[in-house]
N, C-alpha and C positions, 0 to 999 in steps of 0.2 A: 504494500500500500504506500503510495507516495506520500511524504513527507511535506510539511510545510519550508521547510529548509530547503527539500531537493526539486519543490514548484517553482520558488523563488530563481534557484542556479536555473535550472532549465529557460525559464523567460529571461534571467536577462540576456542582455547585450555583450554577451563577454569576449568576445575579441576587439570589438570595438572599443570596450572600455579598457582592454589591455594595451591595445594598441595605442590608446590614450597616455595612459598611466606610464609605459614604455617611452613617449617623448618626452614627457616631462621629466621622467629619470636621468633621462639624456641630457638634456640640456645645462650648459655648465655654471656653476657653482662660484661665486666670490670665493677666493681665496683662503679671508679672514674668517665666512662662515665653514667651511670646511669640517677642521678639526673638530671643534664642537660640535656640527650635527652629528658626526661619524661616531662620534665618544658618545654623543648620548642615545643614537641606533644601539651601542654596541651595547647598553648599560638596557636598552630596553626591550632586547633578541637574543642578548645572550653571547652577543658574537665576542671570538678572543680576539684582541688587538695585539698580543704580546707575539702574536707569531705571522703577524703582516709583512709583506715585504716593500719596505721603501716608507715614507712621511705619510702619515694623512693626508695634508695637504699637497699631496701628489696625484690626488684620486680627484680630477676634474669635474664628477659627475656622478649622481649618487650609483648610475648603471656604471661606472666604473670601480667604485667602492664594492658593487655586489660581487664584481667578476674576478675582484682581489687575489693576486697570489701571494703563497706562504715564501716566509725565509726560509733559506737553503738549511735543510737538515731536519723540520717542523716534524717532516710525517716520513718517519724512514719507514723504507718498506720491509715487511716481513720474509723470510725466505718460504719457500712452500709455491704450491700450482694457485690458490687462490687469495685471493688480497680484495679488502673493501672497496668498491670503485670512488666511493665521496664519502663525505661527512653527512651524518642524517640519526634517522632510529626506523628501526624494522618494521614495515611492514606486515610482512608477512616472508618466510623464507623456509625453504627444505622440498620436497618432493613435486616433479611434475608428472599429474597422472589423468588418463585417460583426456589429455588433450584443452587441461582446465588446469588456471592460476587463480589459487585463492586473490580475492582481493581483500575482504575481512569476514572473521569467522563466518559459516553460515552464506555466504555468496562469493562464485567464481565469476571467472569468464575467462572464455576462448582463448587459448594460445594463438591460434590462427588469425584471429581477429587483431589481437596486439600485434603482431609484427609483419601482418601482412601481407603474408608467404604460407600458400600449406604446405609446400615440401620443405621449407626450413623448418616449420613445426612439427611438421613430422619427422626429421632429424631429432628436435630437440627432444622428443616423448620417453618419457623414463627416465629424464635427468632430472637438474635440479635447478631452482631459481634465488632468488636473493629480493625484496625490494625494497626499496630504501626513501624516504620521504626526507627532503632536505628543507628543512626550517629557514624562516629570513636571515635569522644570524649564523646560518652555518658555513662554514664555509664553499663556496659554487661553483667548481671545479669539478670535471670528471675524467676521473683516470682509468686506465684496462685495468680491468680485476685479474686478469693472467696474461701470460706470454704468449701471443698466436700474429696469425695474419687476419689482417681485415681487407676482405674481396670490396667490400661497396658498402656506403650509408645510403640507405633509402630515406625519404624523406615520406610521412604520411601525412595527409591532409584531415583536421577534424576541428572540435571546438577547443575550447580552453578553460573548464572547470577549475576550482578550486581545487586542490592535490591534498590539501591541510585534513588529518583525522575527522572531524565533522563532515566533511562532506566525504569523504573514503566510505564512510558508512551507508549514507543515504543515498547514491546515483550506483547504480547500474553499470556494469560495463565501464567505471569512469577511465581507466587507463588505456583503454580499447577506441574510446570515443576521443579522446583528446591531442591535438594534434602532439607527434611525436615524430622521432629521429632512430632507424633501426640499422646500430652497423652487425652485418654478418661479419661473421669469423670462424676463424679455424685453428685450431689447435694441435701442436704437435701431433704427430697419429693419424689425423686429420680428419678431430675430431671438430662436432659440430659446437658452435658456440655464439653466443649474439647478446650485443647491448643498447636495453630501450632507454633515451633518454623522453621522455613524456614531460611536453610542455603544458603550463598550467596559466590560470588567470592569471597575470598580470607579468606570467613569462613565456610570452610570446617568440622573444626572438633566440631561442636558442640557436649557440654559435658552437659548428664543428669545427674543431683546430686539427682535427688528423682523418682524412677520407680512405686511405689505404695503406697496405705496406706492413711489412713486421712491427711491431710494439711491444714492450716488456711489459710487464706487470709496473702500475705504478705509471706509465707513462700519461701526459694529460691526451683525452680525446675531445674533449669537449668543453664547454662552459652552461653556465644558467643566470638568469639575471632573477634576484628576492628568493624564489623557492621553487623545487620540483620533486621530479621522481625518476629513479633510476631502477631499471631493474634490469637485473643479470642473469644468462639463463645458459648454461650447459648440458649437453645429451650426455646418454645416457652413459656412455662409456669414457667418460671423461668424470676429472675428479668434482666431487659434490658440495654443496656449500653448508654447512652447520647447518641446525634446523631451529636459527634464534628466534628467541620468545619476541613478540610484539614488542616494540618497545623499544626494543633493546638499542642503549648508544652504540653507534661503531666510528670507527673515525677509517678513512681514507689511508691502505696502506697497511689496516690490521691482517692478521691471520682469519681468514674466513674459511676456510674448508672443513668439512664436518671428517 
């Protein structure tokens, strides 16, 4: 039964108003107000400042501040096949079966539908997935969660819900329906493997920094501007990702394999 929450997202306007929201982010910032807003973003999201790289006031624009990178050594990476792709808390993560990803307790949806491909999904059937919800103060960077080749980013066309736990719960399909960025991959073995980056309201314009080619674990593939979702998703005979509890912190770069 539909929600008053999920009547609301459905009617509005939400690429529009991202699309909005998105220029004004852009647009550049005095100098002097800078640091101060960024300090008291940081103080009201949670976000760490202590592992920024370069001045606040180096960050021209709040859509610059969001796309932030770390100092060199912030998020060392873990040794092992799998590693967190970003900063966020879980989803949902562990087993992909009979062709359905939880999205939360009690409702899935379609593999196939998320990434847009049935024969990549049916590669992926029997493995396992990861998805990770990136908060406004987390940091917006996305890296390979392992070592492989990336053949192609597809790019999918759709709307742009809210990503944030309230609405995770009340829309349907929302990871499926929201416009997103699916790079295939392969993994040593040549095994199957693929990472959704899923745009949300008011992150519209997500930005791919690596279209192809070998990648380590750790390497950046992408960017987000305020907040999204990633999810990660390996077949079957390839290694599996822990089966963390909702919630759960992870930081970019952990040991993630179950």
């Amino acid at each position: 039964m539909a929600t008053a929450r999920s009547i609301v997202l459905e009617c509005l306007p939400k690429v529009a108003l991202s699309r909005a929201c998105g220029f004004l982010c852009s647009l550049p910032l005095p100098r002097s107000l800078r640091g101060p807003l960024f300090r008291w973003f940081a103080r009201r999201y949670g976000a760490d400042l202590d592992q920024v790289d370069g001045d606040l006031a180096s960050f021209r624009s709040m859509q610059e501040f969001f796309r932030r990178s770390l100092r060199a050594g912030a998020r060392p990476i873990a040794p092992g096949t799998l590693v967190w792709p970003c900063d966020g808390r879980i989803v949902t993560a562990g087993p992909i079966a009979h062709g359905r990803i939880p999205q939360v307790k009690g409702h899935d949806y379609q593999l196939a539908d998320l990434v847009g491909d049935a024969a990549l999904a049916a590669a992926l059937e029997g493995g396992s997935q990861a998805t990770i919800y990136l908060a406004p103060g987390d940091y917006h960077r996305v890296h390979a969660p392992f070592a492989a080749s990336i053949d192609r980013v597809q790019a999918l066309p759709g709307t742009l819900f809210p990503v944030n736990p309230p609405a995770v719960r009340c829309v349907r399909n929302l990871f499926a329906r929201n416009a997103r960025h699916v790079f295939h991959c392969r993994l040593p073995g040549d095994i199957p493997a693929a990472v959704v980056l899923v745009g949300a309201y008011n992150v519209g314009g997500t930005r791919i920094t690596r279209q192809h080619g070998d990648v380590r674990a750790g390497d950046e593939i992408g960017q987000f501007g305020f907040g999204s979702t990633v999810i990660a998703l390996v077949g079957r005979s390839g290694p599996a990702f822990v089966a963390a509890a909702p919630e759960q912190v992870v930081r970019m770069g952990g040991a993630a394999a179950g």
